[in-house]
PDB file with one MODEL, atoms N, CA, C and O in Angstrom:
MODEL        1
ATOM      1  N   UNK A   1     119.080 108.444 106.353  1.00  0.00           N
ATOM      2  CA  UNK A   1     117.813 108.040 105.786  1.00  0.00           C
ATOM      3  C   UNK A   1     117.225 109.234 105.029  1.00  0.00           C
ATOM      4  O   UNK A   1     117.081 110.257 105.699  1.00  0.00           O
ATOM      5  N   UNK A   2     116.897 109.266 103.865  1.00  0.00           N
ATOM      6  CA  UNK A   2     116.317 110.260 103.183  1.00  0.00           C
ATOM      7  C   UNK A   2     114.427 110.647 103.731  1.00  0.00           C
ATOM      8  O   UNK A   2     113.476 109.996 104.164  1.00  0.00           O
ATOM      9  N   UNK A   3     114.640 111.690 103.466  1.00  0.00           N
ATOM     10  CA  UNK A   3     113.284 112.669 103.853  1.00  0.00           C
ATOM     11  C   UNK A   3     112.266 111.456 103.196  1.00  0.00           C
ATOM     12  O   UNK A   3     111.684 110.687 103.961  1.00  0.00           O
ATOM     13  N   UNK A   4     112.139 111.377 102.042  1.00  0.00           N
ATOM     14  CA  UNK A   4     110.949 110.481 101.953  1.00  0.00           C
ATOM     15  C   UNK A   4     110.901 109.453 102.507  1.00  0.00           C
ATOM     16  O   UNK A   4     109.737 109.065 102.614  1.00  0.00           O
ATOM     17  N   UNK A   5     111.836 108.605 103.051  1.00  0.00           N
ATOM     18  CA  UNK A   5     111.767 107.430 103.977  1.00  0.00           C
ATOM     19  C   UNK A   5     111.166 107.730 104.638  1.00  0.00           C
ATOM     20  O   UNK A   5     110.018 107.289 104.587  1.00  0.00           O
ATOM     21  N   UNK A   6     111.572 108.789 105.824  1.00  0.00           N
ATOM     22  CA  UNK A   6     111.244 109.010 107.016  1.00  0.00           C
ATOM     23  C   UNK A   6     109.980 108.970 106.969  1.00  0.00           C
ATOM     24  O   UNK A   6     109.421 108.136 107.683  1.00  0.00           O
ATOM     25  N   UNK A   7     108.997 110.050 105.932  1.00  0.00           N
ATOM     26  CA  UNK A   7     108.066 109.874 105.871  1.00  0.00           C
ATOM     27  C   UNK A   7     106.977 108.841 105.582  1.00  0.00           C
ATOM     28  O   UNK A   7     105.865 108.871 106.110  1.00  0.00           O
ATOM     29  N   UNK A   8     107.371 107.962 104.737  1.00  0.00           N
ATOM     30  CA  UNK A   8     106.624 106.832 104.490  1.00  0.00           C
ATOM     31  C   UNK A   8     106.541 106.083 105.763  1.00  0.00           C
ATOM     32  O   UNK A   8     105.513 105.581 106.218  1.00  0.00           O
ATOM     33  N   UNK A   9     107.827 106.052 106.346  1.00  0.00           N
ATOM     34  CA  UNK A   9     107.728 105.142 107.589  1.00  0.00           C
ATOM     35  C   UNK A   9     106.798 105.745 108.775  1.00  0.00           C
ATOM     36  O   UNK A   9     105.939 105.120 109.398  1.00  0.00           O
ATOM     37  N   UNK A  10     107.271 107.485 108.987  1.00  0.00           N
ATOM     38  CA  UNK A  10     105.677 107.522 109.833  1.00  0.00           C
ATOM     39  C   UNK A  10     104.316 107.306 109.018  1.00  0.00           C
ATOM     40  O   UNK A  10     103.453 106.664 109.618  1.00  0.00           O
ATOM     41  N   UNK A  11     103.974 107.811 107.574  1.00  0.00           N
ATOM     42  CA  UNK A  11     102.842 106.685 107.120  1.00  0.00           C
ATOM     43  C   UNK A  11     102.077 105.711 107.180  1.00  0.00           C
ATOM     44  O   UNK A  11     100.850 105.673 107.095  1.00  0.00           O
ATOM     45  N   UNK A  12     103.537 104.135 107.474  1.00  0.00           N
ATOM     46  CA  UNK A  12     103.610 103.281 107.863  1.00  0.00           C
ATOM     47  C   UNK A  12     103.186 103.197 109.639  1.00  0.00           C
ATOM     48  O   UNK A  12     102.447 102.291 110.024  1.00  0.00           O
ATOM     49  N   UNK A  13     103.592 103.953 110.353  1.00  0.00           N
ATOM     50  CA  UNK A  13     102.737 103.415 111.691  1.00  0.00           C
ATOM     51  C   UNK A  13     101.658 103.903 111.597  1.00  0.00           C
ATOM     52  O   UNK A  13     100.775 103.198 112.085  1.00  0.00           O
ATOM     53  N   UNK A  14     101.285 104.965 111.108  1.00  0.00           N
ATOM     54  CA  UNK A  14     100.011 106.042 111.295  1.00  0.00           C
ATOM     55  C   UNK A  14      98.827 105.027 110.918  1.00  0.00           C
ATOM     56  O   UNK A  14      97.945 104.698 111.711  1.00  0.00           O
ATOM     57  N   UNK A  15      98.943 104.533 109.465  1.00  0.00           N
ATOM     58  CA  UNK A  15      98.383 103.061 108.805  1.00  0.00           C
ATOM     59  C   UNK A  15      98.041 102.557 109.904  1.00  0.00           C
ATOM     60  O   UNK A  15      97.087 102.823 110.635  1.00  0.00           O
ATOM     61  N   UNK A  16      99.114 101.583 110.026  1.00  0.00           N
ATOM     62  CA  UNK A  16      98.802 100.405 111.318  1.00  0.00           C
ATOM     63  C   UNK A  16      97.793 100.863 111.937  1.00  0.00           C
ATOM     64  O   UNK A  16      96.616 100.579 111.716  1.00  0.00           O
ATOM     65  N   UNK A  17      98.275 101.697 112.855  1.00  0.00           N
ATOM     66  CA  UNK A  17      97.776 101.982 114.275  1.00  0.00           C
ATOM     67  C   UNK A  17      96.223 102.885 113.631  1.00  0.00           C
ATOM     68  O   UNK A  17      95.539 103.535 114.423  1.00  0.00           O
ATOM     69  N   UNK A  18      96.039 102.837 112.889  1.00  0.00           N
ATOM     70  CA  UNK A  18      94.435 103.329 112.518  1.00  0.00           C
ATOM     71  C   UNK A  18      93.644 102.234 111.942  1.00  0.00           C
ATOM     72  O   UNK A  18      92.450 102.466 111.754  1.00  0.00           O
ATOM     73  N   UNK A  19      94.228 100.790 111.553  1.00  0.00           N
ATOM     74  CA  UNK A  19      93.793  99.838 111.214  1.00  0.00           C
ATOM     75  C   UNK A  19      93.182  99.232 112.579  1.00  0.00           C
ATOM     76  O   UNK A  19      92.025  98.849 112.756  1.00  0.00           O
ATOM     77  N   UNK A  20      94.365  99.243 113.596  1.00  0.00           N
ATOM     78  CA  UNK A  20      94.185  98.679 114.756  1.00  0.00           C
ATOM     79  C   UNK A  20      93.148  98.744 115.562  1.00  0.00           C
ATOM     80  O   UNK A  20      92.427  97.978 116.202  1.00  0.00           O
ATOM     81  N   UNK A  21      93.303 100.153 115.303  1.00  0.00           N
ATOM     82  CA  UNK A  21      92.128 100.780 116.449  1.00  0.00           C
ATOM     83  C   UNK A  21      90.732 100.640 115.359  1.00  0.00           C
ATOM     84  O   UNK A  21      89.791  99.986 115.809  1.00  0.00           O
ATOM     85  N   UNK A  22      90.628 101.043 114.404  1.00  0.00           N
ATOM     86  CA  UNK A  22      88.998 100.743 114.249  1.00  0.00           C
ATOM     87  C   UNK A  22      89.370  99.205 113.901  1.00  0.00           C
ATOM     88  O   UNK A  22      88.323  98.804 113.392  1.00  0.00           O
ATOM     89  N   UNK A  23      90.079  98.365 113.897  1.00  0.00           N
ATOM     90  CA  UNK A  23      89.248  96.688 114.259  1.00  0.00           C
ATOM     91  C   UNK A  23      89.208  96.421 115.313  1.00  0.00           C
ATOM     92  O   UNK A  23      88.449  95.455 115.388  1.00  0.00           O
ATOM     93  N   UNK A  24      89.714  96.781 116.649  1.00  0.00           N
ATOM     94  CA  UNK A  24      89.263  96.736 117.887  1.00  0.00           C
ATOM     95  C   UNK A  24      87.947  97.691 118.269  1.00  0.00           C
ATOM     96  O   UNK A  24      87.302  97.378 119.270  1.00  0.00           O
ATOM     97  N   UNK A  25      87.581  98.744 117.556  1.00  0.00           N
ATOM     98  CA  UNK A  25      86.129  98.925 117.720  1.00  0.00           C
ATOM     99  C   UNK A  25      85.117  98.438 116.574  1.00  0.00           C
ATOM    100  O   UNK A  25      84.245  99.102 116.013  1.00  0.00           O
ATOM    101  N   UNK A  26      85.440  97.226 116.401  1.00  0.00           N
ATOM    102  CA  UNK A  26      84.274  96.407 115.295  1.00  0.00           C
ATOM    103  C   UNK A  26      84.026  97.185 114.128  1.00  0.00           C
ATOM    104  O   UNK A  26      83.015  96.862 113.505  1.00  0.00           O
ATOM    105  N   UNK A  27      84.861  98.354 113.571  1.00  0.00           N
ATOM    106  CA  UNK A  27      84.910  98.766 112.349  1.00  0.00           C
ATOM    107  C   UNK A  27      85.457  98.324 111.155  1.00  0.00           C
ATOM    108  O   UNK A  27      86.049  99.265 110.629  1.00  0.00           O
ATOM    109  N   UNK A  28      85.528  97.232 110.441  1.00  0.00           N
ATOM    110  CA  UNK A  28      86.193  96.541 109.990  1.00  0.00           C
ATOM    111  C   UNK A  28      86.568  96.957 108.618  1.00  0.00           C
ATOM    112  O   UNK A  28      87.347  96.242 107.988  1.00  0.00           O
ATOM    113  N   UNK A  29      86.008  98.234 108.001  1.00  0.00           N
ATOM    114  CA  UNK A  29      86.112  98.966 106.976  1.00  0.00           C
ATOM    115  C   UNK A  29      87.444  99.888 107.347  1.00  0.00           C
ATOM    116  O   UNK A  29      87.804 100.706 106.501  1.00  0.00           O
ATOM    117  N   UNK A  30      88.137  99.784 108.512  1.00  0.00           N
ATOM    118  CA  UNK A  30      89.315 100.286 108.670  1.00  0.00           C
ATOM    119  C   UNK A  30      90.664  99.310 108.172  1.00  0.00           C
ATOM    120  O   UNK A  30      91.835  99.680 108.085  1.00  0.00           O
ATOM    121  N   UNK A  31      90.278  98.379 107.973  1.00  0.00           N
ATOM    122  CA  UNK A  31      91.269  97.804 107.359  1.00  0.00           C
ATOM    123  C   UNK A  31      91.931  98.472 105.715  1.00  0.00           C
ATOM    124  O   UNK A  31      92.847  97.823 105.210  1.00  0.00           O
ATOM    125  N   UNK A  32      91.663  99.146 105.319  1.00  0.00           N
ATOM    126  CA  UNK A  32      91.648  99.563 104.028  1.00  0.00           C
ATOM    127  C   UNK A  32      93.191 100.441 104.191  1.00  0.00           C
ATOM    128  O   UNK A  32      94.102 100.753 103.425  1.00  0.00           O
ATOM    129  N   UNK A  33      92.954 100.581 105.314  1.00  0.00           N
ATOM    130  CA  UNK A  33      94.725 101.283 105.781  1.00  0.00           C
ATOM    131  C   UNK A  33      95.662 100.211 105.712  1.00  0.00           C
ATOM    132  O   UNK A  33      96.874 100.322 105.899  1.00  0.00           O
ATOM    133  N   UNK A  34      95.140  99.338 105.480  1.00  0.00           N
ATOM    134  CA  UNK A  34      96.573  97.832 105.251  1.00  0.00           C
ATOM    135  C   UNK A  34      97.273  97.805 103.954  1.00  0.00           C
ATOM    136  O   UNK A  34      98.466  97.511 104.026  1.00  0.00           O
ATOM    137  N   UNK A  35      96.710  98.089 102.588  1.00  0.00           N
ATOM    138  CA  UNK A  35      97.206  98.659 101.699  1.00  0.00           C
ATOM    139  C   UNK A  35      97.980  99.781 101.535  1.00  0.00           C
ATOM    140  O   UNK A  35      99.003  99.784 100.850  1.00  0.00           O
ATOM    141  N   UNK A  36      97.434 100.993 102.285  1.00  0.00           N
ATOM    142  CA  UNK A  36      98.161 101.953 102.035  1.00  0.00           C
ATOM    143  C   UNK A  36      99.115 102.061 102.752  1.00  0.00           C
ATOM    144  O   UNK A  36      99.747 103.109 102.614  1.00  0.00           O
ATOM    145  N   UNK A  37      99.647 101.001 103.854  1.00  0.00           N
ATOM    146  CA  UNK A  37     100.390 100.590 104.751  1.00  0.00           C
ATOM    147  C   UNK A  37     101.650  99.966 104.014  1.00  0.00           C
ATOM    148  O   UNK A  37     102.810 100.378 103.992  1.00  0.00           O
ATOM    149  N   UNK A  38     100.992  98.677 103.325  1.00  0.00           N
ATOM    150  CA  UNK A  38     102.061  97.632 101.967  1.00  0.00           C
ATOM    151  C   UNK A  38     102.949  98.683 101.729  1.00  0.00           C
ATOM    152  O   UNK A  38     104.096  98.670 102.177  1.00  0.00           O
ATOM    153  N   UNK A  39     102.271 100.045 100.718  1.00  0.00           N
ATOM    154  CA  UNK A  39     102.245 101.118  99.784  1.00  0.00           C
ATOM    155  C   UNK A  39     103.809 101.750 100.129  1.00  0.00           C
ATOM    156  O   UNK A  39     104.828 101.902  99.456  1.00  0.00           O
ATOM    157  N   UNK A  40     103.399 102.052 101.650  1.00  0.00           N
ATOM    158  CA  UNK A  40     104.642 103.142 102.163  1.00  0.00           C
ATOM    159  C   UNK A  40     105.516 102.544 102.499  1.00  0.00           C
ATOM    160  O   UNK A  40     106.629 103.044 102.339  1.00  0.00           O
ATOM    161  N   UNK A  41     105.412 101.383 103.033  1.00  0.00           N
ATOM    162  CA  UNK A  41     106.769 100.445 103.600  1.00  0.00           C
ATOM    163  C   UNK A  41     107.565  99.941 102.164  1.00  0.00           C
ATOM    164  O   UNK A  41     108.789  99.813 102.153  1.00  0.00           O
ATOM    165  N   UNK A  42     106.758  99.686 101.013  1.00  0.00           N
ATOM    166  CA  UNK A  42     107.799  99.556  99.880  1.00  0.00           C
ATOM    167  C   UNK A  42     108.493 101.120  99.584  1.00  0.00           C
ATOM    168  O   UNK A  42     109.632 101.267  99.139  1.00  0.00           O
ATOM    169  N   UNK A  43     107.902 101.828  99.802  1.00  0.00           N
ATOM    170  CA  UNK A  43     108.423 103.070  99.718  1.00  0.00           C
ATOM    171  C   UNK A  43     109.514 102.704 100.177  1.00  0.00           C
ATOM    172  O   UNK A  43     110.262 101.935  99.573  1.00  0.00           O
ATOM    173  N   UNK A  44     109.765 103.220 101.348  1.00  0.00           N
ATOM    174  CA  UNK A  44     110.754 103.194 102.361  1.00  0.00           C
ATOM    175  C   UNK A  44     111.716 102.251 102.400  1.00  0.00           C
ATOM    176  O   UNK A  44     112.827 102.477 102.882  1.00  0.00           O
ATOM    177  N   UNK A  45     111.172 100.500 101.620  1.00  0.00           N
ATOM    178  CA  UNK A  45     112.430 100.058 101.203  1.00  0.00           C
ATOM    179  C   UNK A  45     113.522  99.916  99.982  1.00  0.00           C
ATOM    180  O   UNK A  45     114.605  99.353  99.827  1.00  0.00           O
ATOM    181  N   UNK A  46     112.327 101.030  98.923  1.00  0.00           N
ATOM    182  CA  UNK A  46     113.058 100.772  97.909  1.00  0.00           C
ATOM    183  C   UNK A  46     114.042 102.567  98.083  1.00  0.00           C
ATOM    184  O   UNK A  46     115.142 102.654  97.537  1.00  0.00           O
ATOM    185  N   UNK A  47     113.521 103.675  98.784  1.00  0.00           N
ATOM    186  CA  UNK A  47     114.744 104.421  99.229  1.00  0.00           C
ATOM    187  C   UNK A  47     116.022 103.922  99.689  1.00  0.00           C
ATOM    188  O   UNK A  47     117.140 104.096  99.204  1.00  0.00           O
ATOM    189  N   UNK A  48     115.620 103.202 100.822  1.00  0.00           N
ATOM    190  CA  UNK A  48     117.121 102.745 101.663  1.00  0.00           C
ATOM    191  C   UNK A  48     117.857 101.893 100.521  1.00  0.00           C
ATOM    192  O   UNK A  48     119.001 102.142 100.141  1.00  0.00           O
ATOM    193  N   UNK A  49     117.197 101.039 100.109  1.00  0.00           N
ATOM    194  CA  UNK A  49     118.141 100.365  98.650  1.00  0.00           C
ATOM    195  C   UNK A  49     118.575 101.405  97.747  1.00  0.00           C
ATOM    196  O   UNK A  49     119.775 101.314  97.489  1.00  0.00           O
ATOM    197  N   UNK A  50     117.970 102.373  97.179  1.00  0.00           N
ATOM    198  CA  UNK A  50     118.607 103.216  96.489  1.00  0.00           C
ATOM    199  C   UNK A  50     119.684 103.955  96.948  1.00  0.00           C
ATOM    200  O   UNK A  50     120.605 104.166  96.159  1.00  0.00           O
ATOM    201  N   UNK A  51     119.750 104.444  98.220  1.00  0.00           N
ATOM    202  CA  UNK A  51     120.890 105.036  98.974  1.00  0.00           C
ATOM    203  C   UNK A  51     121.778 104.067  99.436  1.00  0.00           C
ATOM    204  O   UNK A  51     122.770 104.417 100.076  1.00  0.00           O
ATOM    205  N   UNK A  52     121.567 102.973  99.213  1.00  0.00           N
ATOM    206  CA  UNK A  52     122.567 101.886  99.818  1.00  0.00           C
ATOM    207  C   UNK A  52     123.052 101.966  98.126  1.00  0.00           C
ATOM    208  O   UNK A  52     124.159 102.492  98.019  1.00  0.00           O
ATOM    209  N   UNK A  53     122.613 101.668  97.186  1.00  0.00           N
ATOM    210  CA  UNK A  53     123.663 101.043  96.206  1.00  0.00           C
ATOM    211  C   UNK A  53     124.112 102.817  95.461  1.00  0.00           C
ATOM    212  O   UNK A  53     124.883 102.700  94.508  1.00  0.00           O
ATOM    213  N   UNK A  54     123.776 104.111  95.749  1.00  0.00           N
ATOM    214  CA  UNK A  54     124.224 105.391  95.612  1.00  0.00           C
ATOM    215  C   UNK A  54     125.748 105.383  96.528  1.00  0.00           C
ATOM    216  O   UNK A  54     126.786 105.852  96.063  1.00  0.00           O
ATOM    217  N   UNK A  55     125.669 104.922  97.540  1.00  0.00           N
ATOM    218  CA  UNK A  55     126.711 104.769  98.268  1.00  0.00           C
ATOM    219  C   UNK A  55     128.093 103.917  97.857  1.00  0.00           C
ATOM    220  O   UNK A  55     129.304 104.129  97.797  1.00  0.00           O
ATOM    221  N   UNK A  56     127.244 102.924  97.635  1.00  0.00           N
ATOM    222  CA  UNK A  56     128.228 101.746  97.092  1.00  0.00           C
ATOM    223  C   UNK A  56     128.928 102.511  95.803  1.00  0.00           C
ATOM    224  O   UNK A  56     130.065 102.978  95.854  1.00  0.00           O
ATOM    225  N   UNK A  57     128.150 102.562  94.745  1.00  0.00           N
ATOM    226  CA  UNK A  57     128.840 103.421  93.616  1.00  0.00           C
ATOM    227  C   UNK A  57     129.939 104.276  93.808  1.00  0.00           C
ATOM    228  O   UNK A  57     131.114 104.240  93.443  1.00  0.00           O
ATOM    229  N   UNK A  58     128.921 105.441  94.804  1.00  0.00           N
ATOM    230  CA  UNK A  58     130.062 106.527  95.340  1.00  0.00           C
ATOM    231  C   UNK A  58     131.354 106.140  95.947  1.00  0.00           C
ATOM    232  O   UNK A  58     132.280 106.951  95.912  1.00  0.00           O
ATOM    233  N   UNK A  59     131.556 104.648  96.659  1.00  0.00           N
ATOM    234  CA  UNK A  59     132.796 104.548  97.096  1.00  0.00           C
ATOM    235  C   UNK A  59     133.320 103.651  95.952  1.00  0.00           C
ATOM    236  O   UNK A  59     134.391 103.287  96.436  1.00  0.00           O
ATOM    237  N   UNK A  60     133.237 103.090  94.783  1.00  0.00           N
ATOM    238  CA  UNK A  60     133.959 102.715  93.555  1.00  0.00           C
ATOM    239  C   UNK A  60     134.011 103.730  93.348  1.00  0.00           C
ATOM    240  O   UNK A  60     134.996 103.981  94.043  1.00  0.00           O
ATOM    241  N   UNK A  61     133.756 104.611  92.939  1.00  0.00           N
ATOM    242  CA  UNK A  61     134.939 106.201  92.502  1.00  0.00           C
ATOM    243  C   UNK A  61     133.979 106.338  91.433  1.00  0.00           C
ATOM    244  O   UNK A  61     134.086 107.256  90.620  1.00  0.00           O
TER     245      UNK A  61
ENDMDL
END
């Protein structure tokens, strides 16, 4: 998994789990981490696709 994956994906929980917690304390202006949540998880899937079809290439020669 490449370095920027990794990172987006902790991004990706950090998001969540700060959305979570201020809407369980009636802060509902914490939702705004749900976007920047979308944000990193496309990150992270358009890496692994890029290293998946880098791979593929690399084994056609």
């Amino acid at each position: 998994m490449p370095r920027t994956s990794l990172f987006a994906a902790i991004v990706v929980v950090l998001a969540l789990a700060a959305a979570v917690i201020s809407v369980v304390k009636d802060n509902y202006w914490g939702l705004i981490w749900l976007p920047l949540a979308g944000i990193a998880s496309n990150v992270v899937w358009m890496n692994l696709r890029r290293a998946k079809l880098a791979k593929a290439a690399a084994e056609q020669g």
